[in-house]
Structure formats: C-alpha cells, structure tokens
N, C-alpha and C positions, 0 to 999 in steps of 0.2 A: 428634374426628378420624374419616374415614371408614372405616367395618369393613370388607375386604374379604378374603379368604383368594384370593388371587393368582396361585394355580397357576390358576383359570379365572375369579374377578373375584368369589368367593364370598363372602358375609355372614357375615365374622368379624373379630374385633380385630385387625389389625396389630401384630404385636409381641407379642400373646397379654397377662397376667397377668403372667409373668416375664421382660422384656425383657432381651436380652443386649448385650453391648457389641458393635459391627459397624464393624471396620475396613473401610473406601471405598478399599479399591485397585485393584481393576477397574470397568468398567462390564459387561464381559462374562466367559463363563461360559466357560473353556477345554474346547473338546472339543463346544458345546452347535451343534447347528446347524438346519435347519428343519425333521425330523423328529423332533427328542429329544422334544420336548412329546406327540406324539399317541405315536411308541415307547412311551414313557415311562409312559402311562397308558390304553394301549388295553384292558388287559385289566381295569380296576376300570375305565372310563368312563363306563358305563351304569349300573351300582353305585351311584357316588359321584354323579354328576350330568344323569341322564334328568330330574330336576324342577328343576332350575337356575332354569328361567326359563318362562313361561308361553308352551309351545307353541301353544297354541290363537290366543292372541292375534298370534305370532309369525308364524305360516302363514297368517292372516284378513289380519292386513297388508300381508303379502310377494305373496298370492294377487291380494288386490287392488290392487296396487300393476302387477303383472305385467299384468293385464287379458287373458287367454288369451295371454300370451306366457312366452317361455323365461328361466328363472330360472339363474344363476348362484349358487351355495353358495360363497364362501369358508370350506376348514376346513369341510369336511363332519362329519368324523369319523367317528364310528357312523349316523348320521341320522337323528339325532334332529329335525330338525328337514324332513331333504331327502324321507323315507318319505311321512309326512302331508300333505305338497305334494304329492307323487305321487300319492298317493292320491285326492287329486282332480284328477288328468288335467293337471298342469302336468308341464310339460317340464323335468325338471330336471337339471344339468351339476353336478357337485361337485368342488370341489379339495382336497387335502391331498398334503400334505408325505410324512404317515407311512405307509409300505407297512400297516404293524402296524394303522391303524386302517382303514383301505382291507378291509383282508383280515375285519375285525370285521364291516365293512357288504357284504359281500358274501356273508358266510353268513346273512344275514338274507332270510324273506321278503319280496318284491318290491322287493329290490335289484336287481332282474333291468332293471327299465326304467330306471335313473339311467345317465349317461352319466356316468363318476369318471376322473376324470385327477390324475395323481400328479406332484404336481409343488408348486413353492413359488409359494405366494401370489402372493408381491412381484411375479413374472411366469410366469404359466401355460400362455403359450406358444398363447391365444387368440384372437389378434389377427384380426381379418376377420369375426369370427361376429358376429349382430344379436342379443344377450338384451334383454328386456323391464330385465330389474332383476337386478342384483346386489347380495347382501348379505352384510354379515359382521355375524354376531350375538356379544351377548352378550361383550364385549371378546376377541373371536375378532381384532380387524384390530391389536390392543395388543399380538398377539404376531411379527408384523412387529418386531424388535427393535430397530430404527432410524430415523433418519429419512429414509435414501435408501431404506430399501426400503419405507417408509409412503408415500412420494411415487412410486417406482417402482410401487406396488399400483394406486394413484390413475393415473399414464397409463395402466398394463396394463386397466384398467377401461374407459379411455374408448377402449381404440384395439377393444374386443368387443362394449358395449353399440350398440344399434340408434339413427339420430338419435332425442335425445329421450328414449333412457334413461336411468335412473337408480341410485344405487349406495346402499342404504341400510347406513350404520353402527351397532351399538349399542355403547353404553361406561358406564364411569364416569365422573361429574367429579370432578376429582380438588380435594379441598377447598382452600379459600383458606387456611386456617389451617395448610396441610400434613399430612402424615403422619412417622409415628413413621421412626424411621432402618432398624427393624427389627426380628429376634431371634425367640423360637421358641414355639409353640403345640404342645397337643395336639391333634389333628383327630380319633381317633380312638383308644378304646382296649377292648380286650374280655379275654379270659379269655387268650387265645391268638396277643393281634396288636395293637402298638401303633404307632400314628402320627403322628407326630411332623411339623411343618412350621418349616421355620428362613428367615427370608426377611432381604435383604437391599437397600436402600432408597437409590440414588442422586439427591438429588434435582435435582441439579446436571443434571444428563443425563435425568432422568425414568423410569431405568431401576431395574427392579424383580426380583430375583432370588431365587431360591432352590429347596429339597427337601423333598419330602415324603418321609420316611424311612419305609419301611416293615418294620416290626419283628414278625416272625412264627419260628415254629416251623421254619420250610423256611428260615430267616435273611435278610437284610437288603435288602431292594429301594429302591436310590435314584430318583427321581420328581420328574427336574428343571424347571425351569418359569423363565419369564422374559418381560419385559412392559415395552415402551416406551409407556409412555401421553401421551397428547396432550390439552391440552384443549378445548372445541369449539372456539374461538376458532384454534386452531393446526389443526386438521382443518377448518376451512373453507378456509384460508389454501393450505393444499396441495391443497385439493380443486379452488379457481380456477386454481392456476397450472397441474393437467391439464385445464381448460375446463368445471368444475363450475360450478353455482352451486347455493345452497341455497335447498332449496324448502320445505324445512320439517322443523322440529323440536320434538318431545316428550320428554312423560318418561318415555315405556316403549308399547310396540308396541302396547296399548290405544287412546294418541291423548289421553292426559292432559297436562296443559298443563307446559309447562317453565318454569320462574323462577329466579329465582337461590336459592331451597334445592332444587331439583331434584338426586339424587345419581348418577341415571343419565341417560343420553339414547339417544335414536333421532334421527337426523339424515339426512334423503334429497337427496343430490345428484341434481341430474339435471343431463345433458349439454346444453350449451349449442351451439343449430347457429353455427358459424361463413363458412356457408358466404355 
C-alpha cells in the first residue's frame, strides 16, 4: 500500500507498525476549517518540511512553464517554493488560508516583492487578473477538503489565468489496491518531545483525517490535518467541466514519464479558449 504521512502527502506507512481500530463516523473534522492546516503547523513548517519535495525542479518547471509571466501559488505557506521563483524575477501572487503562515513569510527576507492574499483557495477572490500559470504543489490542492471546493478552485482558476493559461497540480495516486483504514505512528521522538500522528481513512468519500500530537515539556500541541484526494482520472474530469484540458502529465516536476506504477503526479491544465 502507499506510504504517505498525510498531514502534507509525506513518505511514511499509513497506519504506522501498530494499527488501531478507526470507527468511520464522520467525514469531517468538527471545528476544522480552511486555516487549521497552515495555523496548525506554521511554527514547525519549515522544520519538518523545507525538503518535502524537490524545489529546484519545482521552480525550473513552474518558471518555465510561466514564460516571463505571473505565477499564481496556491497555499503559499512559508515560501518555500514562491521566494526562489522570485528570485528570479517572476511575478509572483500567493494564497493561503492561514493568517499564521502569511505572518511566517513575511518576516522573511524578500517577502517584500510577493503579492499574498489571505484568503481560501477554493475561491481567492481573483477573478479578472491574466497569470501565466497557476499551481498547487505537492498535494497542497487535496486540502480543498471536498469536492465542491476542488471544483470551485478549478472555475476560480480559469475565471484568473490569461487566455491559454494553465493550472499545474501535484499529488499522489492514490493506490489501486487501497489504503489502510488508518491508526497511529510515531513521527518523531527525542529526549524532550514526542510526536505522535493518528490518522483516519474514509475511503468511501476519499477523505483523509487526522493529528499530529505534539508532546513536549511546554505540554500538548494538537496539529490537525485533512485531505480530499482525487485520482487523476477524477481531476481531469473537474478540470473540463471548468474549460481545462489536459496537456500533459508526469511523474514529478523533473518531466519523468507517468505509467501506471507512477505514485505521484504533476498534471498541467491549460485553459481552453472558448471563444
């Protein structure tokens, strides 16, 4: 089955070594909304996952994909990925949810030239601007928790990008054989601070829950996390009925070829003129 640690789509066992038994009575998280994720983990972010995913290849992509035009960040976060773009002179707009991670990337140097708007994915409230390319990296679009707001992200996209632009996804595919139902892992543990991850696995609905407990000396930080995933098949599907089509897909921002054992993808819509 496929390893992923789920609070951000990480390479680890589902379910851990000691699976626990996981009653299915919600799909969703009472209390959880489209801030708790970046809240939730703005202060370990950079800590736990500045090496997630191969930046370099990630911004060679996204740069050249843009072609001297303005890029759209879904879920900016920290900027890890929006700094490096900038850095070489692309124009780039970031969104998120979380005041908390906003306030992370603006004490950093040359935050100063991103344009950040705080606001939820699903619709950012960008409608009329011409971007070159918008992208949610790294199963950043699987936290759209739904399927009307994965399809409301998908119009909010096409009513911003420029004729002809396009909206690159990364994700995971989610295995044919399934995944475990859930239960708990250690993520981390040291002298003075343990970490605990307890996740919970609907697969009826595709929805994906759970906390990373954080167990320290200062006492107890909960570190909530939740994930609608889709497989590419079902993110094509909503990407045509906002006027997508797909122009092409790999198996990770390098440009490596996709087949059916591929575990992750990069998928570029690009806007279809209708006119």
């Amino acid at each position: 089955m496929i390893e992923i640690d789920l609070a951000y789509g990480h390479l680890v066992r589902l379910g851990g070594a000691t699976p626990l038994t996981i009653h299915r009575q919600t799909r969703t998280v009472k209390g959880y909304t489209a801030s708790s994720y970046g809240d939730g983990f703005a202060d370990v972010y950079d800590d736990w996952y500045t090496d997630v995913s191969d930046i370099k290849a990630t911004v060679n992509a996204v740069d050249a994909l843009a072609d001297g035009g303005a890029v759209l960040e879904l879920g900016i976060g920290t900027g890890r990925l929006a700094l490096p773009l900038a850095e070489r002179g692309v124009a780039v707009t970031g969104v998120d949810a979380s005041p908390a991670m906003l306030a992370a990337l603006r004490a950093k140097p040359g935050a100063e030239v991103l344009e950040l708007v705080e606001a939820d994915m699903a619709d950012p409230g960008l409608a009329g601007r011409s971007y070159a390319v918008a992208f949610a990296a790294f199963n950043t679009f699987f936290n759209l928790t739904d399927t009307a707001a994965q399809e409301s992200c998908f119009a909010a996209m096409a009513a911003c990008l420029r004729p002809g632009g396009c909206f690159a996804i990364e994700g995971f595919v989610p295995p044919v054989d399934g995944m475990s139902d859930g239960g708990m892992s250690v993520r981390d543990i040291a002298v003075d601070r343990a970490v605990l991850t307890i996740s919970q696995h609907d697969s009826t609905n595709q929805v994906i829950t759970g906390q990373h407990v954080d167990i320290s000396e200062a006492g107890i930080r909960m570190r909530p996390w939740m994930m609608h995933y889709r497989t590419p098949t079902q993110l094509d599907a909503a990407a045509s009925t906002a006027g997508f089509m797909l122009e092409s897909r790999t198996a990770d921002w390098q440009g490596s070829s996709f087949d059916s054992q591929s575990e992750t993808h990069v998928s570029v819509y690009r806007l279809v003129d209708r006119r």
